[in-house]
Phi, psi and omega in degrees: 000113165247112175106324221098001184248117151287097172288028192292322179304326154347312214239001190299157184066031114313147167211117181260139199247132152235103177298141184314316180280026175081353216273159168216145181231143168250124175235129180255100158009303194251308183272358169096208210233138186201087194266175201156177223219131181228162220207118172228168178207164172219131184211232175278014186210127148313096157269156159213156210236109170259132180225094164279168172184139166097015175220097185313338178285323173295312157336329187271331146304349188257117206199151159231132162273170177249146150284080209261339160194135200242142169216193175286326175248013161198205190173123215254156158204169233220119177284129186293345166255355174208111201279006186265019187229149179226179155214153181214129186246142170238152179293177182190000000 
């Protein structure tokens, strides 16, 4: 959500993997594979640096995010340069 508009359709049939070696991959059935790279740190926030490449839709993720709210099944997060943009990932 940026703003109030929701881009959620953008990304429907993705499913994003994170992997140990830092690596992320969004894999689609139909649209393919869309890889990239993530980053977390901690100071007084859970960040995390998302760097997609090679997709215009994904581009538009790569950010650091904050973590603003976590459960067992999803995990909400708050972009660190515009706090009106959200991203929210579910478990599956």
């Amino acid at each position: 959500v940026n703003a109030g508009v929701n881009s959620a359709t953008n990304y429907a049939g993705y499913t994003v993997d994170f992997a140990n070696n830092s690596s992320v991959a969004a894999v689609h059935t139909i649209s393919g594979t869309v890889n990239g790279t993530y980053a977390l740190s901690s100071q007084l926030d859970v960040l995390l640096k998302l760097n997609f490449s090679g997709n215009a839709a994904f581009n538009l993720l790569n950010n650091n995010w904050k973590v603003s709210i976590f459960s067992a099944t999803s995990i909400t997060l708050q972009s660190t340069t515009n706090a009106a943009t959200t991203l929210v990932l579910k478990q599956i």
